[in-house]
Every structure is written in structure tokens, then in C-alpha cells.
C-alpha positions in Angstrom: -15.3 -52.8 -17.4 -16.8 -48.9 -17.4 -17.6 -48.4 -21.0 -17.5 -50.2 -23.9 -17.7 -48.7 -27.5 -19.2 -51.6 -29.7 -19.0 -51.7 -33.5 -16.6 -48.7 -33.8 -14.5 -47.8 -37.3 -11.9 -47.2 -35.5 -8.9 -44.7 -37.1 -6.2 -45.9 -34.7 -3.6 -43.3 -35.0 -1.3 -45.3 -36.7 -1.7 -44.3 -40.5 -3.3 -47.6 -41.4 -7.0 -48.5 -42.9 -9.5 -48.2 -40.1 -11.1 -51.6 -38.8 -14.2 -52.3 -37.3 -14.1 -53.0 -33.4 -15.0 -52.8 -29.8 -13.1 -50.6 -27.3 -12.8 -51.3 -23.6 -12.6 -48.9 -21.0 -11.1 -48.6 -17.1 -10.6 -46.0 -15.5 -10.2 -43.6 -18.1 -7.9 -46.0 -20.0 -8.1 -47.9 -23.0 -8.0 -51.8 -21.5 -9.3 -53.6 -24.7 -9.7 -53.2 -28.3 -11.3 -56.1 -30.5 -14.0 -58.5 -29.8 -15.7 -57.9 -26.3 -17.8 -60.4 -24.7 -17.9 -59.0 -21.5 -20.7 -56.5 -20.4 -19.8 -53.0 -19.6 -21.7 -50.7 -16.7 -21.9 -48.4 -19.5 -22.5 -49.4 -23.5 -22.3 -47.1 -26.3 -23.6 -48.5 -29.9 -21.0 -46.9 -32.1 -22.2 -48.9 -35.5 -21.3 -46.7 -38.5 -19.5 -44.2 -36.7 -15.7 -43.4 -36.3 -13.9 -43.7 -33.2 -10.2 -42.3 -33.2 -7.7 -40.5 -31.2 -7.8 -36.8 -30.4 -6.7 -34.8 -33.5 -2.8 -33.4 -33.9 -2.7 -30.2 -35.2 0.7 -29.9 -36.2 1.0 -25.8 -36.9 -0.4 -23.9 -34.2 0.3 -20.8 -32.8 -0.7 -20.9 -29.1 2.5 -20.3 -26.9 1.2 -16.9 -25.6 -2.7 -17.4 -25.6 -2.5 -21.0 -23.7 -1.6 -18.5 -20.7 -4.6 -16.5 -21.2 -7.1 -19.4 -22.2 -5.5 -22.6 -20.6 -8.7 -24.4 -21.8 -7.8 -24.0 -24.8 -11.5 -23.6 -26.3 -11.0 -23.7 -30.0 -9.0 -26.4 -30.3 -10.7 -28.6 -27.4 -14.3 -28.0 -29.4 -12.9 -29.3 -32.3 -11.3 -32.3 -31.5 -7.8 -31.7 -31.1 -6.0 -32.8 -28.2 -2.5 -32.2 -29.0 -0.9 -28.9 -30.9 2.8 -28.4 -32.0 3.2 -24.4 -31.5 6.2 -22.1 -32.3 5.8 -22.1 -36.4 6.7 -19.7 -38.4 9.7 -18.3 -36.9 8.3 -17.3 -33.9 8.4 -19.0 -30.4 7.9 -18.6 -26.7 11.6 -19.6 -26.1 14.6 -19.6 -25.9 14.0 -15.9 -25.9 16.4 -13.0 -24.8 17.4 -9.1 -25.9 15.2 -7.2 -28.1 13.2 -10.1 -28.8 12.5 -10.5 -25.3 11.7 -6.6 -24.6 9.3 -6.4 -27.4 7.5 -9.7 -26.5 7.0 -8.6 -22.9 6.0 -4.8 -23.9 3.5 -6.0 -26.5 1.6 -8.9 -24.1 1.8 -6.7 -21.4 0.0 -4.0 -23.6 -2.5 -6.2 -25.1 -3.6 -8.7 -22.7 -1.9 -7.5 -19.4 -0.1 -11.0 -19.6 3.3 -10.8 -17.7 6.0 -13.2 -19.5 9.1 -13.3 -17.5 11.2 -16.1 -18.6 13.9 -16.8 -21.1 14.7 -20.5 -21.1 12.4 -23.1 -22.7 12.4 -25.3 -19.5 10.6 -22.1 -17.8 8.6 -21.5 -20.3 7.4 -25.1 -19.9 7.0 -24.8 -16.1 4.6 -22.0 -16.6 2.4 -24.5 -18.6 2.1 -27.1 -16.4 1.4 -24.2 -13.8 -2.0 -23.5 -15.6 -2.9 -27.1 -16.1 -3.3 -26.4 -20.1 -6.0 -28.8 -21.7 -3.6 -30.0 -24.7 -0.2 -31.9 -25.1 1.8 -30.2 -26.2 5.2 -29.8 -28.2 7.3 -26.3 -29.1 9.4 -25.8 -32.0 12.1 -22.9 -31.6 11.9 -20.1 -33.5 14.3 -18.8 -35.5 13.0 -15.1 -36.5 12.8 -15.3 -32.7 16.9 -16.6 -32.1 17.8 -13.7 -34.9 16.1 -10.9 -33.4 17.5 -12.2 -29.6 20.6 -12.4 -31.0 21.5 -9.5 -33.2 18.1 -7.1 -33.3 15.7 -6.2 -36.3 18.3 -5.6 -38.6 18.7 -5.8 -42.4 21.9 -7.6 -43.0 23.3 -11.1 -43.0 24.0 -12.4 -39.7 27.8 -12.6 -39.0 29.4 -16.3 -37.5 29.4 -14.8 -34.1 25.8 -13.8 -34.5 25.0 -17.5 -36.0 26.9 -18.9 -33.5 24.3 -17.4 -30.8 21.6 -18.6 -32.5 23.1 -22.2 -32.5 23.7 -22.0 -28.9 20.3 -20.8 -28.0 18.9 -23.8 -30.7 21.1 -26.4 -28.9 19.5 -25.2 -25.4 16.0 -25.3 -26.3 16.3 -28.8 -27.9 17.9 -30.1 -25.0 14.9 -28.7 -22.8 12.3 -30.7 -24.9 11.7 -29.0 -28.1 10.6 -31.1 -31.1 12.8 -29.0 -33.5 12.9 -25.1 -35.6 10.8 -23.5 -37.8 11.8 -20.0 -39.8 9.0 -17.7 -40.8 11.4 -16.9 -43.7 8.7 -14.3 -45.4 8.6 -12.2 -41.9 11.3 -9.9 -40.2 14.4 -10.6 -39.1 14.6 -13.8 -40.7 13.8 -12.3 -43.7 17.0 -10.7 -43.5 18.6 -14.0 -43.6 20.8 -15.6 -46.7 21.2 -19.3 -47.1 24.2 -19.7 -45.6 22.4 -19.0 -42.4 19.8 -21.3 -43.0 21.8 -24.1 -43.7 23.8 -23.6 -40.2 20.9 -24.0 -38.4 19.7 -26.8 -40.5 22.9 -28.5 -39.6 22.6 -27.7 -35.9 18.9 -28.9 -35.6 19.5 -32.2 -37.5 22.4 -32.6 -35.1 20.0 -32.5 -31.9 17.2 -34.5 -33.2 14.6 -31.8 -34.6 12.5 -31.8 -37.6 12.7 -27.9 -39.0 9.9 -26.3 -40.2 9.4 -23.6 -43.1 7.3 -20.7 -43.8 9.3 -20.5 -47.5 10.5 -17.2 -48.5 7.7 -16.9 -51.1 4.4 -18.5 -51.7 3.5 -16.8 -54.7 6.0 -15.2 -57.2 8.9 -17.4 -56.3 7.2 -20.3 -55.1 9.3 -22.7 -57.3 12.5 -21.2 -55.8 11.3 -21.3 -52.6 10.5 -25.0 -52.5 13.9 -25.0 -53.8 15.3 -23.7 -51.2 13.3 -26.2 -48.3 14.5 -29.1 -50.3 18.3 -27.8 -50.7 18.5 -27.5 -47.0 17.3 -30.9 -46.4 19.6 -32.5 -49.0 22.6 -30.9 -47.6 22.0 -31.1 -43.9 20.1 -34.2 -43.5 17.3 -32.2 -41.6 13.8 -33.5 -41.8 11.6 -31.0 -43.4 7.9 -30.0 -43.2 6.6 -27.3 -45.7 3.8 -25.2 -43.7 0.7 -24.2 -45.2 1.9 -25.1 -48.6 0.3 -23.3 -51.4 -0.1 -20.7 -54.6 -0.7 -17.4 -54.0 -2.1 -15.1 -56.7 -4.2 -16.8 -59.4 -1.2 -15.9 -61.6 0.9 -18.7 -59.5 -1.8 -21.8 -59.1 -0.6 -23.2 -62.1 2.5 -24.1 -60.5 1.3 -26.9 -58.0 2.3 -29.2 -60.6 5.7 -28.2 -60.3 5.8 -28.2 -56.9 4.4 -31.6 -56.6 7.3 -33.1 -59.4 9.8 -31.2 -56.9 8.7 -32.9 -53.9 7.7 -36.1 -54.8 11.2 -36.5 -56.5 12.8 -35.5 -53.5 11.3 -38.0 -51.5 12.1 -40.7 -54.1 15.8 -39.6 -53.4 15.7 -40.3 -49.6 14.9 -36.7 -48.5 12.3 -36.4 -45.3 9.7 -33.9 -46.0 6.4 -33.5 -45.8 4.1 -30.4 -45.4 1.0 -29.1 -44.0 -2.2 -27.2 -45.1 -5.5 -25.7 -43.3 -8.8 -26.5 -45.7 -9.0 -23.0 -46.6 -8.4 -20.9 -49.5 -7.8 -17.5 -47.7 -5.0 -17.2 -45.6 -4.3 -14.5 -42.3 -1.1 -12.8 -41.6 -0.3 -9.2 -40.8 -1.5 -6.2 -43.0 2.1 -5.1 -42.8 2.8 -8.1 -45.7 1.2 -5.9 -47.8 4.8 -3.7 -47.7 7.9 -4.7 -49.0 9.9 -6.4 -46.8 12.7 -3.5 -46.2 10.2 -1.3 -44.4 10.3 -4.6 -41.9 13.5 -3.5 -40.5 13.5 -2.0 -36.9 10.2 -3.9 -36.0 6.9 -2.4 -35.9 8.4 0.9 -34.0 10.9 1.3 -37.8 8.3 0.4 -39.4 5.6 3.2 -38.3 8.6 5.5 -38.7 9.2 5.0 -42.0 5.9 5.4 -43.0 5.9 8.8 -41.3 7.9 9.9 -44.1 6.3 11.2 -47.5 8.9 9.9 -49.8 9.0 6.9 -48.6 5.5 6.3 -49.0 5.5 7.0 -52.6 8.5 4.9 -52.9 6.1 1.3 -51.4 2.8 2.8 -53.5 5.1 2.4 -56.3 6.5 -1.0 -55.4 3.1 -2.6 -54.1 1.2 -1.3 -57.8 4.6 -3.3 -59.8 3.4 -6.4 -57.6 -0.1 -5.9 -57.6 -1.5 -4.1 -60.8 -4.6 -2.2 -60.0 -6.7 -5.0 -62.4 -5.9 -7.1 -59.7 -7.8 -5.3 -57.4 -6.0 -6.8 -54.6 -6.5 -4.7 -51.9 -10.3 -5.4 -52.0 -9.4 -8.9 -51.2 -7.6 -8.2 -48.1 -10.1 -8.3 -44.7 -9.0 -6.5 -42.1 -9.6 -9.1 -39.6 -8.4 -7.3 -36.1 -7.0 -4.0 -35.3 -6.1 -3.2 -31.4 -7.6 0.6 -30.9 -11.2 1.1 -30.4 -11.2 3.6 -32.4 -10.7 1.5 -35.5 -12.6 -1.3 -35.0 -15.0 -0.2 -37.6 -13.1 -1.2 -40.2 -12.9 -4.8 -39.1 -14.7 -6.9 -41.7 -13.8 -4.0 -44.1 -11.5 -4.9 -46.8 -8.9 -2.2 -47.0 -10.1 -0.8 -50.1 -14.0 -0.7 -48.4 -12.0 1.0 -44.9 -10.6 3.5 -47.6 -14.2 4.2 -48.9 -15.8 4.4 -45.5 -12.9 6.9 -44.1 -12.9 8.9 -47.8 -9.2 8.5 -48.2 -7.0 7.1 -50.9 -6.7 3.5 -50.6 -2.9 3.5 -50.1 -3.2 6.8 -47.3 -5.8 4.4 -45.5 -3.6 1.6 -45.7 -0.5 3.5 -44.1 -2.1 5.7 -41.1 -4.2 2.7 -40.6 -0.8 1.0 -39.8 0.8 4.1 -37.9 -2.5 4.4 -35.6 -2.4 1.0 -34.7 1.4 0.3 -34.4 1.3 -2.1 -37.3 -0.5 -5.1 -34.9 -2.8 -5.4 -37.7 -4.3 -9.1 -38.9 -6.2 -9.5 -41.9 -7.3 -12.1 -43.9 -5.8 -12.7 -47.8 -8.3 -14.3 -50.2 -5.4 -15.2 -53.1 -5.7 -18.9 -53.3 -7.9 -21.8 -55.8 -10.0 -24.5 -54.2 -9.2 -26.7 -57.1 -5.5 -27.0 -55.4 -6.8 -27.0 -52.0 -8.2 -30.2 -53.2 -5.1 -31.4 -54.2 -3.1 -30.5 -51.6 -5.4 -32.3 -49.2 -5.4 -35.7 -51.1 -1.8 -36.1 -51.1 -0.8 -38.3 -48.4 2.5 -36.1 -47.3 0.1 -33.1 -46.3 -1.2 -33.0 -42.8 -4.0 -31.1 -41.9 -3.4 -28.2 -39.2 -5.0 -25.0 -38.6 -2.0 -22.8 -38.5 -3.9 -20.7 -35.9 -3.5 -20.1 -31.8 -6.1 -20.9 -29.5 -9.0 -18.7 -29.2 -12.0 -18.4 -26.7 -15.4 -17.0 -27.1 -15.0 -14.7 -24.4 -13.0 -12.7 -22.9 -9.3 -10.6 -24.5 -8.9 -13.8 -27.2 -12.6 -13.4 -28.8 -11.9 -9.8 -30.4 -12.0 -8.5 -33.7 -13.2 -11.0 -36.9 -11.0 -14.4 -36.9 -10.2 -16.5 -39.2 -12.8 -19.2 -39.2 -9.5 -21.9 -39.1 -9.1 -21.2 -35.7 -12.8 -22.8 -34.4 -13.8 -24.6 -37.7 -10.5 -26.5 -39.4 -10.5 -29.8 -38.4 -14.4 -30.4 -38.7 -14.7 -28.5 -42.1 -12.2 -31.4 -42.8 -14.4 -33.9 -42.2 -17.6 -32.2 -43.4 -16.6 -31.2 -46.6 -13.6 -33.4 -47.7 -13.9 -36.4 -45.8 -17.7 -36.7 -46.2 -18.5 -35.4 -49.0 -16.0 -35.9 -51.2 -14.0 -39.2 -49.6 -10.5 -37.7 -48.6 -10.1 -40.3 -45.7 -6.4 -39.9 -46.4 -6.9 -36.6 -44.6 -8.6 -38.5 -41.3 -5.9 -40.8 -41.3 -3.4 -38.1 -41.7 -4.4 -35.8 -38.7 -4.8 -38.8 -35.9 -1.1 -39.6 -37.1 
């Protein structure tokens, strides 16, 4: 034998307890685990340390930056050896029409990355072309489907429109995706009504998929949004996985009891879902989430337009202060994480009220040329959220740990601006500070699943 581990507590991928053992080696395979006797060329004492599979991180967001950084460097330093991308809404493929275009014209702009496919199955082949590090799996994106198969706009889809999407759902899951997610909070699907939803719940728990949800609302309408996860399920049969479940806005972290009682009493009823969580309390999106979601509509060209116009920026002032009360102070507690232009990145590490100060402008002016100058391809980072729940959520043994964030490098195009430090440090700030210190080995147990 090459290597043996000896005296490993081993985590074996299955769920289960850990166990103490030995692990045999051959050839870069796994030959033995138990009691081994027989000398290795190589030993490794592992006594009072953990041995386990390569960690899952269920919600990434890699399809376009495992082209660029096929090494995958963020994840690969951290442990993980298979990522489930496509989350949120928004996939590689099936891609086609506007979705396509825009894709293809912001990559290209970007990170001089040239796409070029449409089908899943070519998607895949491009992959296995640059020899990624990582397994792994793609869910299909519905904002993506909607805005291939009727545009950015603001209405309900009609059953010819549906009926694309379907088709483009059925193709992709027959090319080896594991399901759909909707990024239901984000343009088009946005857009969407329930009725719409539920179609493609139907049609995903038809081909075998699980269907993912970035809910409507996080914050506000939290309750309702759960709601809305667990209605699908019960009507379609879908198996359902709530991502980065939490309580936005201190005014909302009360409500985690609630959404427990809803979840746990679906579950009791025969209803599949579970959810996931990164071990942080500040999230990263786009700045544009500031806005209100109908200045989403035309993508990021409508959007820049309508902020163009003077009446309509009073008109999301007005809405964003009935939202967010000054005494809030919200917009000091949103980073601007990454802007595009050179000429802005002095405001990264800024929160938009602190960019306002250093450019002397109104906060809200700031906020809105800011997004005209850069084209809206703005991420920041949102501190809204309680550690006191973050604690919950990661105790509960139906929330998986993931990182919610693509694969970045620390060189080259995919180490600009100020990331989220999810995307290098989730998995062991898991281990460090939940596992370790404070004995969540549910959470171990639950991300070598």
C-alpha cells in the first residue's frame, strides 16, 4: 500500500457520526478503511485530527469564472472539491436571445472571455476543455430562460412564453443538469407571478431536478416568501432548497422563529426542503438592489436610462426613504465592493454614504451617477443581518453550508476590487469559529454530505 492515514476521525460523507480509523491508499484511491495491519511506504499519524471528503459547496456562482480561472483557486484552498453553480436565477445554459447577447457583450467587455454556445451540453464541453479542478453540477436558470425567452420585460409571461421556458428546462435537464433555481428578487424573474413559478416547478419535478430559490423577499416579506417556496413544493411535488436563508433588517430577525415553525412543519407533512446559508452576517449582491425593482426593467441599458431622467429619480429617493428611514442609516452599511471603471475605484471599500462624502455629492446623486458611470455592474456588500440567527441557522441540520460566491483567484482579471471574504474564507471560518469553537459538528457533517 502507498499511504496509510492511521488514527483518523474520519467524517465519511455520509451524514452519520464520525468514527475513528485507518485509511488505505493505492494509487490515488481509497483501497481500505478500518483496521490496517499492513505497513504503508508512506504513514501519516492522523490521531486527533479529522479526515473527510472534499467539501460540497452547494451555491456557487462559477459558470463564467471557471473559464477564466480553471484552477479554481478559492474554492481549491479551502477545501472544496465539488460546487453546484447556476443559483439564483442565473446560468451558463440553456441560453439564447437577449440573454445570450447581453451575456456575450458583458464577458467580452469585462474579461475578454468569448462564450459562444447556447446548449448546456456545449457549455459542458467547454469545461472539460479547460480541465477545471472541481466536479461539478449546473442548475438552470430561470431569470436566465425568462429573459431568453421573452426579454427584460415587466409583465407576466404568457403560455407561449412559459412554454419556451419549459422547453429550454426540459433540454438542459436532459443534458445533465441537477435541476432550476429562480433568483426571484432580480430582473426578469422578478417580473414573474406564481402561476409561472409553479409551471416550472411542475416541469422540473417532472425531469428529476431539485429547484432552488432566491425568495422574492428576505426582509419585509420574508414570511410570505417562505410561503411561497413551500406552496410550490406542496403543489408540484418539487424538492426545494431555500438559498442563503435569512432576516434582513434588524426590524425582520425576529421572524426566524416563524420561519423555522413554517419549515419544520412542512417537512413533518412530507414536503422536501432544505436550505442553505454562508457563516456570514453581511451579504453581496448588486448596488442596483438598492432601487425598486421597476427601474429593473430593460436590463442595466433601461436601467441607466431611467435614471437619466430627473423625475424619476425623485420618484426612487422617495421610495428608497419609505423603505429605509434615514435613522436607519442604511446606506452607510452598504460597501461598495467592486465597480468596473478605473476611474471609480476609489470608492471601493467606501460605503455609499462615505463615496457621497468623498465626491461632496448628495448621497442619493452619488448613488445614481455612480450607477450610470459604471453601467449598473456594481457589487457591494449589505451588512443587514444578526449573528445570534446566523447561529441558528447553522445548527439546524436542514441548512447546508455554501459560500454563495464564484471562484476567484489572487491574480489576474478575478482578483479586482474588495470581495466578499465568503468567496476565500467560508468553509474554514466554518470550522474555525462554529465547529471549533462553539461545537456545530452538524455543520461538518452537513458540507461533506
Amino acid at each position: 500500500m502507498n499511504i496509510v492515514i492511521r488514527g483518523a476521525t474520519i467524517y465519511d460523507g455520509t451524514g452519520q457520526g464520525s468514527f475513528v480509523a485507518d485509511v488505505g491508499i493505492e494509487k490515488d484511491k481509497i483501497v481500505q478503511i478500518g483496521h490496517i495491519q499492513e505497513k504503508a511506504k508512506k504513514e501519516i499519524q492522523a490521531k486527533n485530527l479529522i479526515l473527510c471528503p472534499g467539501f460540497i459547496d452547494i451555491h456557487s456562482h462559477s459558470d463564467y469564472f471557471l473559464l477564466i480561472n480553471p484552477t479554481a483557486d478559492s474554492k481549491i484552498t479551502q477545501g472544496v472539491t465539488t460546487e453546484i453553480g447556476g443559483n439564483c436565477g442565473y446560468a451558463a445554459a440553456p441560453i439564447w436571445g437577449e440573454a445570450k447577447e447581453r451575456r456575450e457583450e458583458e464577458y467580452q467587455k469585462y474579461y475578454k472571455l468569448k462564450l459562444g454556445w447556447s446548449k448546456l451540453k456545449d457549455y459542458f464541453q467547454r469545461l472539460e476543455k479547460e480541465r477545471i479542478a472541481l466536479n461539478y453540477g449546473q442548475l438552470i436558470g430561470h431569470n436566465t430562460l425568462r429573459q431568453s425567452a421573452m426579454g427584460s420585460l415587466n409583465r407576466p409571461a404568457t403560455p407561449q412564453e412559459i412554454a419556451k421556458m419549459i422547453e429550454g428546462l426540459k433540454e438542459g435537464m436532459k443534458e445533465g443538469a441537477v435541476g432550476l433555481s429562480t433568483g426571484l428578487i432580480y430582473p426578469p424573474a422578478c417580473y414573474s407571478n406564481r402561476e409561472e413559478v409553479l409551471e416550472l416547478g411542475k416541469a422540473c419535478k417532472d425531469a428529476g431536478g431539485i429547484f432552488t430559490f432566491h425568495m422574492r423577499s428576505e426582509s419585509d416579506k420574508v414570511i410570505e416568501a417562505v410561503q411561497e417556496v413551500l406552496e410550490t413544493a406542496k403543489k408540484t411535488g418539487v424538492s426545494v432548497q431555500i438559498s442563503h436563508i435569512k432576516t434582513s433588517g434588524e426590524r425582520n430577525w425576529h421572524k426566524i422563529t416563524e420561519i423555522f415553525n413554517l419549515i419544520e412543519r412542512a417537512q413533518k407533512e412530507g414536503i422536501d426542503v432544505e436550505c442553505d446559508r454562508y457563516p456570514y452576517i453581511a451579504s453581496q449582491t448588486g448596488l442596483m438592489q438598492i432601487l425598486p425593482e421597476w427601474t429593473f426593467e430593460g436590463g442595466a441599458k433601461g436601467l441607466v436610462q431611467t435614471l437619466k431622467d430627473p423625475q424619476k429619480r425623485e420618484k426612487i429617493k422617495k421610495e428608497v426613504l419609505e423603505l429605509h428611514p434615514p435613522k436607519e442609516d442604511y446606506l452607510n452599511k452598504v460597501l461598495i465592493m467592486e465597480v468596473m471603471s478605473q476611474k471609480n475605484k476609489i470608492f471601493e471599500g467606501l460605503t455609499v454614504q462615505k463615496g457621497a462624502q468623498k465626491a461632496k455629492k448628495d448621497v442619493f446623486e452619488f448613488l445614481f451617477d455612480l450607477l450610470i458611470e459604471e453601467e449598473a455592474a456594481i457589487s457591494a456588500i449589505y451588512f443587514t443581518m444578526s449573528e445570534d440567527n446566523l447561529k441558528n441557522f447553522l445548527n439546524k441540520d436542514y441548512i447546508f453550508v455554501a459560500s454563495d460566491a464564484g471562484c476567484r483567484s489572487v491574480k489576474g482579471p478575478l482578483a479586482k476590487g474588495r470581495p466578499h471574504p465568503r468567496i476565500f474564507g467560508t468553509f474554514p471560518r466554518v470550522i474555525r469559529k462554529y465547529v471549533k469553537r462553539r461545537n456545530f459538528w452538524i455543520s461538518l457533517k452537513r458540507f461533506t454530505k
